[in-house]
PyMOL Python script that loads the backbone (N, CA, C, O; Angstrom):
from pymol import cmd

cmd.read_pdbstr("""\
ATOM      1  N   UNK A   1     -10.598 -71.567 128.845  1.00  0.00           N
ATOM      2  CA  UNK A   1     -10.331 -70.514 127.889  1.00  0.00           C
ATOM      3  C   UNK A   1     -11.646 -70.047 127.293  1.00  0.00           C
ATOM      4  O   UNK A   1     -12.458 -70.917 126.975  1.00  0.00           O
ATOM      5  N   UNK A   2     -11.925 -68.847 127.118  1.00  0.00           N
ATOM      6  CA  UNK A   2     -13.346 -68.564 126.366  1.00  0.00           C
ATOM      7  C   UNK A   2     -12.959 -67.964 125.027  1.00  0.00           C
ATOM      8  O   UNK A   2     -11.818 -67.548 124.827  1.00  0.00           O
ATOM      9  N   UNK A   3     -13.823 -67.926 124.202  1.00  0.00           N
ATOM     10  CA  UNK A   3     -14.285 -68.040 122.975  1.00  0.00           C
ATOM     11  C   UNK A   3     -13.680 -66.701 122.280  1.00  0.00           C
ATOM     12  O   UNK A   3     -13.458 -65.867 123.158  1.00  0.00           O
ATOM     13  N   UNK A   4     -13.412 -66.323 121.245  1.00  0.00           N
ATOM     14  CA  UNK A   4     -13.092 -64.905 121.179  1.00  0.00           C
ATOM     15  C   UNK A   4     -14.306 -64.465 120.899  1.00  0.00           C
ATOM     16  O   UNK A   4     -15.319 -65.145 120.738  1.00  0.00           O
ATOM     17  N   UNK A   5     -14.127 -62.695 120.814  1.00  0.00           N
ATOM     18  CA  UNK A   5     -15.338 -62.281 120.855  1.00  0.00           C
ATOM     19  C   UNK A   5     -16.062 -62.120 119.412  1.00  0.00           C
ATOM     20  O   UNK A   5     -15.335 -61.923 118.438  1.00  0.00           O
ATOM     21  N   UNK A   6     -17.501 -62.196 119.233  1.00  0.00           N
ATOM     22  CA  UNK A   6     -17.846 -62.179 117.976  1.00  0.00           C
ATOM     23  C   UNK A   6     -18.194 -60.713 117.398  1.00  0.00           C
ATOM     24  O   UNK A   6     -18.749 -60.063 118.284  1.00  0.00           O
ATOM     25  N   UNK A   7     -18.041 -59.943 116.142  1.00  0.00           N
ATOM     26  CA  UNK A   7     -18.291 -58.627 116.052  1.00  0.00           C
ATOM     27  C   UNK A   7     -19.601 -58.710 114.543  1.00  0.00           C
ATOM     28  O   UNK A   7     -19.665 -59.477 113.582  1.00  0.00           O
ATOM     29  N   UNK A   8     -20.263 -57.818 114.869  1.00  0.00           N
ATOM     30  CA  UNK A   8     -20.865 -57.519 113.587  1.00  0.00           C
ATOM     31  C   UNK A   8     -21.142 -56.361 113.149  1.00  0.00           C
ATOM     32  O   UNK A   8     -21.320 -55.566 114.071  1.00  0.00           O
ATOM     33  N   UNK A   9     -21.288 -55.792 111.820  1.00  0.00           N
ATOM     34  CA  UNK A   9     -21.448 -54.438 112.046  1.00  0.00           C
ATOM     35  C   UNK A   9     -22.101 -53.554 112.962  1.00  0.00           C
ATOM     36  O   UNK A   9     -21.732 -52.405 113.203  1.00  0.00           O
ATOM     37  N   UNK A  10     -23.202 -54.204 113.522  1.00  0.00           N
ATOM     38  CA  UNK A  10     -23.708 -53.450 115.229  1.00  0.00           C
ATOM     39  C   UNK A  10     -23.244 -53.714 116.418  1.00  0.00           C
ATOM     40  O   UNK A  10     -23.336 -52.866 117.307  1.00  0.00           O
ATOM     41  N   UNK A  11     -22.670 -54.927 116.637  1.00  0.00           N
ATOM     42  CA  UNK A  11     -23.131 -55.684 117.667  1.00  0.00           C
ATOM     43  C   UNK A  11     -21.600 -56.095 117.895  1.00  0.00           C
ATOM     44  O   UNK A  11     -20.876 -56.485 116.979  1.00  0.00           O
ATOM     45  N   UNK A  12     -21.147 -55.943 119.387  1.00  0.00           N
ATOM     46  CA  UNK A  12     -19.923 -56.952 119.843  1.00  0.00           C
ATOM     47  C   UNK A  12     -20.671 -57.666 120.803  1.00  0.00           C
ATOM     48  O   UNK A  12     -21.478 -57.154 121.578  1.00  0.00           O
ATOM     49  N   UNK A  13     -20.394 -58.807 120.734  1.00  0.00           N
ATOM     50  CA  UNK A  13     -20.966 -59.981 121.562  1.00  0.00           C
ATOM     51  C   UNK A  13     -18.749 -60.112 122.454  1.00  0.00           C
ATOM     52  O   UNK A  13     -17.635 -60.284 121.959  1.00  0.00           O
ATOM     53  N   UNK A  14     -19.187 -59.938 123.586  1.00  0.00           N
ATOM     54  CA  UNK A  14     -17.922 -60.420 124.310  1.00  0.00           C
ATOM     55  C   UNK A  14     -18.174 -61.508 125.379  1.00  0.00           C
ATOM     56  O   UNK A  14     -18.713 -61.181 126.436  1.00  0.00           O
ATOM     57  N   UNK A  15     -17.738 -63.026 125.106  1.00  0.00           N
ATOM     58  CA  UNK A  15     -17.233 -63.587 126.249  1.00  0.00           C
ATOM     59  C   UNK A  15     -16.971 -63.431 127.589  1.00  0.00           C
ATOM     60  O   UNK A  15     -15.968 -62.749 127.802  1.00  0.00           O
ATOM     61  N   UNK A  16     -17.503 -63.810 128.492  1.00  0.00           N
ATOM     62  CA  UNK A  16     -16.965 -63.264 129.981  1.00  0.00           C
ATOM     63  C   UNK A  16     -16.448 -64.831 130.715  1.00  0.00           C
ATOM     64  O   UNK A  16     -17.285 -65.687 131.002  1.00  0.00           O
ATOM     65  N   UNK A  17     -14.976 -65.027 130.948  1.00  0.00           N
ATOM     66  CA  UNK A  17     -14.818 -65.829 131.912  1.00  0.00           C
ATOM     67  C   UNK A  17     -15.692 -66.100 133.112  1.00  0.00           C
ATOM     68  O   UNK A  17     -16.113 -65.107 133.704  1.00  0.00           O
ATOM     69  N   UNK A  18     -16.106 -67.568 133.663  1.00  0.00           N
ATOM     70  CA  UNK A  18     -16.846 -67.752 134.494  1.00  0.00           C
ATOM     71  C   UNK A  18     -16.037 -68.311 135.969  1.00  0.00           C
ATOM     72  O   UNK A  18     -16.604 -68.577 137.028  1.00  0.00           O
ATOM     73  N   UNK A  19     -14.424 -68.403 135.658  1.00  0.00           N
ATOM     74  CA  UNK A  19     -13.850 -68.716 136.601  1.00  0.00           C
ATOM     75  C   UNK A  19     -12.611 -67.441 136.862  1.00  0.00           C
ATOM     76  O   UNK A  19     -11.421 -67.714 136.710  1.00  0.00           O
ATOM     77  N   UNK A  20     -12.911 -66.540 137.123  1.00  0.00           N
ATOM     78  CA  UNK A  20     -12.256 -65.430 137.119  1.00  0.00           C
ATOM     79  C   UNK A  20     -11.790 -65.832 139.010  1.00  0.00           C
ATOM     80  O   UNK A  20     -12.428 -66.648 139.676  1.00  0.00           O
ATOM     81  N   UNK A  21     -10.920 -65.263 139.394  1.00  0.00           N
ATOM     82  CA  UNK A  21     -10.764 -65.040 140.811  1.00  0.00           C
ATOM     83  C   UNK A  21     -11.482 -63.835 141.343  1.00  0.00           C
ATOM     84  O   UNK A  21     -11.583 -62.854 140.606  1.00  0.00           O
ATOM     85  N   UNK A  22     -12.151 -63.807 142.933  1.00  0.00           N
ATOM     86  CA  UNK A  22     -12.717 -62.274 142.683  1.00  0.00           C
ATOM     87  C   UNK A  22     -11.668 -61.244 142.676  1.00  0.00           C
ATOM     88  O   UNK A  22     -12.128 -60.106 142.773  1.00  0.00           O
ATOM     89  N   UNK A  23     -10.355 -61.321 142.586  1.00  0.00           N
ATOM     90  CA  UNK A  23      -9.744 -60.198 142.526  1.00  0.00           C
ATOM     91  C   UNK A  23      -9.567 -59.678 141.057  1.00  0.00           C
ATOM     92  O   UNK A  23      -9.398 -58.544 140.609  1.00  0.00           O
ATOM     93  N   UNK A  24      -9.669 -60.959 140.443  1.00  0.00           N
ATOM     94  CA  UNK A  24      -9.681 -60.240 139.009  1.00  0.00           C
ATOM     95  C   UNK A  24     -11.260 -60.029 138.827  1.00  0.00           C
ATOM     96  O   UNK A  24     -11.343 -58.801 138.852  1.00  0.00           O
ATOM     97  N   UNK A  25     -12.384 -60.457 138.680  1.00  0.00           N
ATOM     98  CA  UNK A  25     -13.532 -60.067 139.108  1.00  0.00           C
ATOM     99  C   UNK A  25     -13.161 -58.322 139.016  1.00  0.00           C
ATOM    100  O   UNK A  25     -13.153 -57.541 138.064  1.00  0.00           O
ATOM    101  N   UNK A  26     -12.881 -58.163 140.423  1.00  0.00           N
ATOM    102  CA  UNK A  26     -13.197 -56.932 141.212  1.00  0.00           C
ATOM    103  C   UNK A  26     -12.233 -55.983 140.270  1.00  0.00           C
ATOM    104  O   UNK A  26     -12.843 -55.135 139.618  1.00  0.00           O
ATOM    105  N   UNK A  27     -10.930 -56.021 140.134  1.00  0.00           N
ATOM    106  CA  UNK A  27     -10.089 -55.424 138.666  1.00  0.00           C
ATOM    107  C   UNK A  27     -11.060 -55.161 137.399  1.00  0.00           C
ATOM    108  O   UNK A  27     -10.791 -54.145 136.758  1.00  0.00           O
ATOM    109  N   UNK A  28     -11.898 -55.756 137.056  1.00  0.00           N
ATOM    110  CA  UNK A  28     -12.594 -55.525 135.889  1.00  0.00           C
ATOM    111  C   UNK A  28     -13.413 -53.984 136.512  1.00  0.00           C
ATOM    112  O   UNK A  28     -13.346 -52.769 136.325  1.00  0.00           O
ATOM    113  N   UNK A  29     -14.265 -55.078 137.431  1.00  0.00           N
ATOM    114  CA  UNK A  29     -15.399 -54.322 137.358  1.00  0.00           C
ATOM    115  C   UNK A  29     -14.892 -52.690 137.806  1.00  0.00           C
ATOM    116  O   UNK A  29     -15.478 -51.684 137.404  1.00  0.00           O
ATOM    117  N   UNK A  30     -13.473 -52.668 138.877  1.00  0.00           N
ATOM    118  CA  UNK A  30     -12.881 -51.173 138.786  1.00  0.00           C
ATOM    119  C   UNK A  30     -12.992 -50.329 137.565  1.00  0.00           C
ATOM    120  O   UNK A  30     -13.533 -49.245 137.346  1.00  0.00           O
ATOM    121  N   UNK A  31     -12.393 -51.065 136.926  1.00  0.00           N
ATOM    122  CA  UNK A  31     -11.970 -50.378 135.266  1.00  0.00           C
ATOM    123  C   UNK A  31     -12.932 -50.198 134.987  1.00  0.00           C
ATOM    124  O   UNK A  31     -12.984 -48.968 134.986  1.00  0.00           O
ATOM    125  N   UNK A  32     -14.394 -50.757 134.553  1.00  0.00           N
ATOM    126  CA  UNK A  32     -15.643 -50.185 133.670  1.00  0.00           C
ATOM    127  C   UNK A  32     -15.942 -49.136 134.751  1.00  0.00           C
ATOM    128  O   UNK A  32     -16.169 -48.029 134.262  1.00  0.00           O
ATOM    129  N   UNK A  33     -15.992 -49.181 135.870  1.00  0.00           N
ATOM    130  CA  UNK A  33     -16.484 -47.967 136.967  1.00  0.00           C
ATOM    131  C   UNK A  33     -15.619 -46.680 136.147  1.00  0.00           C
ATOM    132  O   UNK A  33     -16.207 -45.733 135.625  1.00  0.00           O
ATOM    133  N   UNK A  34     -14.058 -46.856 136.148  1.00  0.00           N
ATOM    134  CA  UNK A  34     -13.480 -45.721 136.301  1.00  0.00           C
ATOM    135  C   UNK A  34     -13.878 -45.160 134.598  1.00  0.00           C
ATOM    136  O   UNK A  34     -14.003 -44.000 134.206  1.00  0.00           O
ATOM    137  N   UNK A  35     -14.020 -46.557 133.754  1.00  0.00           N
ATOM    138  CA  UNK A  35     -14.473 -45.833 132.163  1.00  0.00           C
ATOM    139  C   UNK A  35     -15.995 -45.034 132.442  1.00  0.00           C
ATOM    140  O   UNK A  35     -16.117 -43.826 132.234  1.00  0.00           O
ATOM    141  N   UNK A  36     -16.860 -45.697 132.826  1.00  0.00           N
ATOM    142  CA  UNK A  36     -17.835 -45.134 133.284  1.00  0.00           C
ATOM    143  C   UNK A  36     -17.815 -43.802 133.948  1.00  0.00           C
ATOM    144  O   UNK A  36     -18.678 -43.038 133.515  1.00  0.00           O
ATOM    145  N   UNK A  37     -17.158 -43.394 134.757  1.00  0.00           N
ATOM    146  CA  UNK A  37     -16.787 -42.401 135.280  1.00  0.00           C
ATOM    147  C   UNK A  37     -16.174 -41.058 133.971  1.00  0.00           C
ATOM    148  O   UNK A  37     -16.554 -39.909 133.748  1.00  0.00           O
ATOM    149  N   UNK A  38     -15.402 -41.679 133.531  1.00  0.00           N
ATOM    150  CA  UNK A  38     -14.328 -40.949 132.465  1.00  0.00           C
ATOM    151  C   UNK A  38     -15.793 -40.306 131.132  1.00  0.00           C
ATOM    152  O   UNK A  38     -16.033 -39.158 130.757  1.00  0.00           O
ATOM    153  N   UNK A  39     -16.329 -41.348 130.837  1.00  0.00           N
ATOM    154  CA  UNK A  39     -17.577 -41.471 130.308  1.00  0.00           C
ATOM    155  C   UNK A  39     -18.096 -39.760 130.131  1.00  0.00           C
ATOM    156  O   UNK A  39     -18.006 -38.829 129.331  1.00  0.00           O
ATOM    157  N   UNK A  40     -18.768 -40.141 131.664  1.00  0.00           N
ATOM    158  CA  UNK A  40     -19.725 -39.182 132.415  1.00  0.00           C
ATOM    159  C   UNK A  40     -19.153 -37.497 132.528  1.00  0.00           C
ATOM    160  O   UNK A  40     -19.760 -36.429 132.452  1.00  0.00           O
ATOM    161  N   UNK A  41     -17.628 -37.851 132.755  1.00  0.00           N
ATOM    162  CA  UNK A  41     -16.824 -35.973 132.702  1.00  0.00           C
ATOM    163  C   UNK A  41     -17.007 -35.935 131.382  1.00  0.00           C
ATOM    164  O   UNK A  41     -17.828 -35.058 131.112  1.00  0.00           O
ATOM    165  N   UNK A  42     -16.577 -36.537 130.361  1.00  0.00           N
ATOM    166  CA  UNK A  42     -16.059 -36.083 128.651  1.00  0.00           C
ATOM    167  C   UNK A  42     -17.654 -35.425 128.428  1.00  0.00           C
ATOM    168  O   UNK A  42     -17.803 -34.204 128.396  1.00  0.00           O
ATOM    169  N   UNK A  43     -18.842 -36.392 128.278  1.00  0.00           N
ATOM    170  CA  UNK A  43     -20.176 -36.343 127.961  1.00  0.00           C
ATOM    171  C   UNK A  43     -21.712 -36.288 128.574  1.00  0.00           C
ATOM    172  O   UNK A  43     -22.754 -36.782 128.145  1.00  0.00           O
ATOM    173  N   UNK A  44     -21.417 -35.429 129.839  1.00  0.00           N
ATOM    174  CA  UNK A  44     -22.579 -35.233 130.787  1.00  0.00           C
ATOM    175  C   UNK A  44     -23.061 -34.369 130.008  1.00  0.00           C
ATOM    176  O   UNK A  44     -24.101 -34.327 130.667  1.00  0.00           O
ATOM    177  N   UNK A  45     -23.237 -33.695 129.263  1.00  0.00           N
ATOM    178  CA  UNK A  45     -24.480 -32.849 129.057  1.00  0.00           C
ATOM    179  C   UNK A  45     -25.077 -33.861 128.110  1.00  0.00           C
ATOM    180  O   UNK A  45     -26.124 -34.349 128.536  1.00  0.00           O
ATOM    181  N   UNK A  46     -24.639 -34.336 126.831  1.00  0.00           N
ATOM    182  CA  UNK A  46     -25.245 -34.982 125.869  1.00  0.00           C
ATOM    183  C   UNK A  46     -26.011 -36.360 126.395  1.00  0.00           C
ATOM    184  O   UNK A  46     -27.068 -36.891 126.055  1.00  0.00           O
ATOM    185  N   UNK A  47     -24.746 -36.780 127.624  1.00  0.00           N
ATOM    186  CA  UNK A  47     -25.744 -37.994 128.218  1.00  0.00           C
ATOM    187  C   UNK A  47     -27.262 -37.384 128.840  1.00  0.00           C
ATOM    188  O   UNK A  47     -28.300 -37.954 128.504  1.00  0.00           O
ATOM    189  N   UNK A  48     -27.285 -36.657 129.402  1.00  0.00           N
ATOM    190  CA  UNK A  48     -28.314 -35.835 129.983  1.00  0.00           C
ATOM    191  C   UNK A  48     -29.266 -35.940 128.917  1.00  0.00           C
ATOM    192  O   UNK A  48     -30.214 -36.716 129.036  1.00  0.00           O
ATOM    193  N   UNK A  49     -29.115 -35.239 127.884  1.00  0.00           N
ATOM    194  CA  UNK A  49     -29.915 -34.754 127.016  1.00  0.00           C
ATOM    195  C   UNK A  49     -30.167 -36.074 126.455  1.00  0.00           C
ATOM    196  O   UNK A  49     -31.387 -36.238 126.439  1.00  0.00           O
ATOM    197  N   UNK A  50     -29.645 -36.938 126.056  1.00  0.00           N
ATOM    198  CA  UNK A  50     -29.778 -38.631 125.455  1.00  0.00           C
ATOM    199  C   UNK A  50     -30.847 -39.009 126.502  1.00  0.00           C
ATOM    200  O   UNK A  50     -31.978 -39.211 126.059  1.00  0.00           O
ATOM    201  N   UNK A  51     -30.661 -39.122 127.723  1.00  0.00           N
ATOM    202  CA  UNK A  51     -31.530 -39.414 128.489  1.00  0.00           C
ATOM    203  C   UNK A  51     -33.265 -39.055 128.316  1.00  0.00           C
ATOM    204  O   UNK A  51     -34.210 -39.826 128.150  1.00  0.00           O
ATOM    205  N   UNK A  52     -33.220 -37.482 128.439  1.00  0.00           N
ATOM    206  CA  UNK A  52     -34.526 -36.763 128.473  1.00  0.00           C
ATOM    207  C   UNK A  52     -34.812 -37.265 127.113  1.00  0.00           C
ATOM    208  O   UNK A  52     -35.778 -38.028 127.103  1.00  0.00           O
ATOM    209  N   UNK A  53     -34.212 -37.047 125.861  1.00  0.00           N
ATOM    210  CA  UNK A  53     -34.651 -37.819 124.685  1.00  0.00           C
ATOM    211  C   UNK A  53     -35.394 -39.176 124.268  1.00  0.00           C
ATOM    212  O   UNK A  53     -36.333 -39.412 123.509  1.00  0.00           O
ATOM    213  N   UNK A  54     -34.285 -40.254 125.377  1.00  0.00           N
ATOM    214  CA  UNK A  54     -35.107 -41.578 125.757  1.00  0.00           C
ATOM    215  C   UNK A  54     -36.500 -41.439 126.273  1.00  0.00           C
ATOM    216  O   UNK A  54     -37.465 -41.962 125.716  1.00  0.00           O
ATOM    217  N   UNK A  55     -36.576 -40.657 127.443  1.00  0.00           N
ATOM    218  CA  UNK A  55     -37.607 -40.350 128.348  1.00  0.00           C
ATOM    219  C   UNK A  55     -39.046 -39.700 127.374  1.00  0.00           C
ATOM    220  O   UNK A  55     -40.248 -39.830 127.606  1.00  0.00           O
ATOM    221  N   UNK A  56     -38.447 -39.089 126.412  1.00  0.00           N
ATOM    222  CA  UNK A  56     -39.660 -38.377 125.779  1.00  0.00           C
ATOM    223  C   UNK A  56     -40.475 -39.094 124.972  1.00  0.00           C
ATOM    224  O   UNK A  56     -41.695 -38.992 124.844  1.00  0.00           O
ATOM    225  N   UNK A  57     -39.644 -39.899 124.387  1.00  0.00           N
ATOM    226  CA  UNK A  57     -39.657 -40.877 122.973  1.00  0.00           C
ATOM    227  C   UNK A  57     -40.276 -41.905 123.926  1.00  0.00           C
ATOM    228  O   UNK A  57     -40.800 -42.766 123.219  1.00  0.00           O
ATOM    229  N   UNK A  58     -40.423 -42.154 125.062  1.00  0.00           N
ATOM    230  CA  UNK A  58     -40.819 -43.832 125.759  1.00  0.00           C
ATOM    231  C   UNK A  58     -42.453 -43.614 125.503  1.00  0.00           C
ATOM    232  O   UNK A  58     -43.090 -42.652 125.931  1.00  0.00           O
ATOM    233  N   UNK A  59     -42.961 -44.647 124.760  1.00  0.00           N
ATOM    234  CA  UNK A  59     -44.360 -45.275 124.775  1.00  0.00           C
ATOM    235  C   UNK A  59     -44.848 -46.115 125.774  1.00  0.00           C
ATOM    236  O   UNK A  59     -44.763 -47.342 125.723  1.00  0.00           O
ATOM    237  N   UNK A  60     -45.364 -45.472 126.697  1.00  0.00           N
ATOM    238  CA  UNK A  60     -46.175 -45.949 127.594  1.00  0.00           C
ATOM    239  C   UNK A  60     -47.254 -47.210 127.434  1.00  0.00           C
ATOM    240  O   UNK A  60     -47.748 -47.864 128.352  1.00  0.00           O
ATOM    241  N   UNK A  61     -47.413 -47.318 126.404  1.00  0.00           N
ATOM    242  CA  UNK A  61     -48.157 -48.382 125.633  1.00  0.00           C
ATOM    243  C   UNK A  61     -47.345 -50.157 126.165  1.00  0.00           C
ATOM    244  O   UNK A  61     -47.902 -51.180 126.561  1.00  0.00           O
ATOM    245  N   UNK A  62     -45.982 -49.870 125.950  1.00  0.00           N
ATOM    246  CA  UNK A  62     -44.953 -50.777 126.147  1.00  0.00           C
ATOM    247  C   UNK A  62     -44.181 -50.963 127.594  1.00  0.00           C
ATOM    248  O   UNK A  62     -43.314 -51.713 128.043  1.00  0.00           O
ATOM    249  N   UNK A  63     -45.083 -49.720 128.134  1.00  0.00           N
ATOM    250  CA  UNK A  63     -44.481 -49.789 129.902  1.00  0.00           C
ATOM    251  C   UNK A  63     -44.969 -51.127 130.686  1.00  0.00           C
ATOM    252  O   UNK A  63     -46.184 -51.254 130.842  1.00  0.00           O
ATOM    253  N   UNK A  64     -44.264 -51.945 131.096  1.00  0.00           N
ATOM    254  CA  UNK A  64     -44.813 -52.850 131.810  1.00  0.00           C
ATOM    255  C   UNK A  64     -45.528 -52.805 133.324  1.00  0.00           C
ATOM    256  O   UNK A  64     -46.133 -53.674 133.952  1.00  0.00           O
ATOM    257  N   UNK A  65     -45.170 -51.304 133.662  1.00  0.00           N
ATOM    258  CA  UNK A  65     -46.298 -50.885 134.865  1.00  0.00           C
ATOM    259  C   UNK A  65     -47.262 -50.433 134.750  1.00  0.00           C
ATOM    260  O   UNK A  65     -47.275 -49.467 133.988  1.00  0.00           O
ATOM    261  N   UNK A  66     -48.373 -50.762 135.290  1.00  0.00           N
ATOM    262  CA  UNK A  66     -49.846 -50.524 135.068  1.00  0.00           C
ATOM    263  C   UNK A  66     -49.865 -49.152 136.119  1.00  0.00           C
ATOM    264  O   UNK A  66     -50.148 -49.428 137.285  1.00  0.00           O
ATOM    265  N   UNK A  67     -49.618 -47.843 135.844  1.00  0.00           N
ATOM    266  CA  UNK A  67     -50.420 -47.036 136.979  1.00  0.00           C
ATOM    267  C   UNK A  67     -51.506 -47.340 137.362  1.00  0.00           C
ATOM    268  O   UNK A  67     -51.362 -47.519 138.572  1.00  0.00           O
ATOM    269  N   UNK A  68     -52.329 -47.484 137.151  1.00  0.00           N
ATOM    270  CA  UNK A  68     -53.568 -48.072 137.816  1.00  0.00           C
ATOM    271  C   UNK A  68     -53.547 -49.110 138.640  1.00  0.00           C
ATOM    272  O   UNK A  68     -54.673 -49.289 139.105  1.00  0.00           O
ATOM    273  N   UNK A  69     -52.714 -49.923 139.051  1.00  0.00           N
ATOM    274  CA  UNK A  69     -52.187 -51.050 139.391  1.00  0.00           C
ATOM    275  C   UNK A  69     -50.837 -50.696 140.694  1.00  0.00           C
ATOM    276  O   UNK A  69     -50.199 -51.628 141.184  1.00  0.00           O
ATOM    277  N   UNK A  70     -50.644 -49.559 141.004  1.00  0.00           N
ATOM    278  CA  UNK A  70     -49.746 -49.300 141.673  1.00  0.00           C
ATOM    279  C   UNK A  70     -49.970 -49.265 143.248  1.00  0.00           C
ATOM    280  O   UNK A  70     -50.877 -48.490 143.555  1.00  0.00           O
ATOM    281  N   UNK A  71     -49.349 -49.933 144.359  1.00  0.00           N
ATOM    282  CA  UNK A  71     -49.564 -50.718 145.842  1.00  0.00           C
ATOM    283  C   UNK A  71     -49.821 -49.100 146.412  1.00  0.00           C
ATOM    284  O   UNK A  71     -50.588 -49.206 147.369  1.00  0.00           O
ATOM    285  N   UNK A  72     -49.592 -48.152 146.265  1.00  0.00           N
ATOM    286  CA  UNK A  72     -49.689 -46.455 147.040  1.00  0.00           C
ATOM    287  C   UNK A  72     -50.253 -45.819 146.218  1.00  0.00           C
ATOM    288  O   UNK A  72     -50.486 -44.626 146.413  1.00  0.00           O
TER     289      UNK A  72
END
""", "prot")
cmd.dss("prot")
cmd.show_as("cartoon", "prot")
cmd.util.cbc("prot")
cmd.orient("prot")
């Protein structure tokens, strides 16, 4: 049996069974696909734009790839 889940005003921490069958496995992971999916029709532009926002705002300072350092 696992733990219930813990909530805090930011944060849900959820439990994941480690003895799942893969069919229930594979049932989950359907469902976040198809929320994921559902997601993406309601809020593709704003995700878009959330994105380029991330992208703009990223400090390179904190990038863990060295361009200078790159195999090509």
């Amino acid at each position: 049996m696992t733990k219930p889940y813990h909530c805090t005003a930011r944060t849900i921490s959820l439990q994941i069974p480690t003895r799942w069958t893969p069919e229930q496995a594979f049932a989950v992971f359907e469902i976040i696909d198809e929320l994921r999916d559902a997601i993406w029709l309601g809020y593709a532009l704003q995700l878009q734009e959330e994105y380029r926002d991330q992208l703009r705002h990223h400090d390179p300072e904190y990038d863990p790839i060295d361009p200078d350092d790159l195999p090509f």
